[in-house]
C-alpha positions as a printed Julia matrix, in Angstrom:
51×3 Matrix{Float64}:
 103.83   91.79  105.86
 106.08   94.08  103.43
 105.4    94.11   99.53
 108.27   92.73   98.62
 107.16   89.01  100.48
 104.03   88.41   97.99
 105.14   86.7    95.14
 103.39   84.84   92.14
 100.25   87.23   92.56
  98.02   89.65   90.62
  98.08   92.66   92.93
  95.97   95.92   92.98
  97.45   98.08   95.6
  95.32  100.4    97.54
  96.94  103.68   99.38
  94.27  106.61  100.7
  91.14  104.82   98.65
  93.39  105.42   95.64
  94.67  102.6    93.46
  98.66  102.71   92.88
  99.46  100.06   91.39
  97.83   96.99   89.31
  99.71   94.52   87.93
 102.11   91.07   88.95
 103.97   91.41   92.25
 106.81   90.58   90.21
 106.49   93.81   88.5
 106.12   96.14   91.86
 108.11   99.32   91.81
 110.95  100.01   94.31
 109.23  102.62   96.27
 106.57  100.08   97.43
 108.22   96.86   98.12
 108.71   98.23  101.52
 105.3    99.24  102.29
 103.68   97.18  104.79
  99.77   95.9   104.44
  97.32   97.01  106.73
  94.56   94.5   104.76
  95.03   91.64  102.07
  91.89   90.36  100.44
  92.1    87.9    98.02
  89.01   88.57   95.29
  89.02   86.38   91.97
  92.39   85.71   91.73
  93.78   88.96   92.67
  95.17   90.33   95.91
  93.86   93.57   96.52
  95.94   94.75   99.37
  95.05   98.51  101.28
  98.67  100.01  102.7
């Protein structure tokens, strides 16, 4: 699934163990949106997705 199809979610994205970006999926920046997800887990509310 690409970035850019998650709407209406808090999203912490996960590249390399590192966190890149935290925030609304609304709110993603350009150069993600057409990342794909290796892993979504969904963990109080919040996707935390590893790319």
């Amino acid at each position: 699934m690409k970035l850019w199809e998650i709407r209406l979610y808090k999203l912490k994205i996960i590249k390399n163990d590192e966190v890149v970006f935290e925030g609304m999926a609304e709110e993603l920046p350009e150069d993600l949106k057409n990342e794909d997800s290796k892993a979504i887990v969904l963990d109080n509310g919040e996707a935390v997705v590893n790319i």
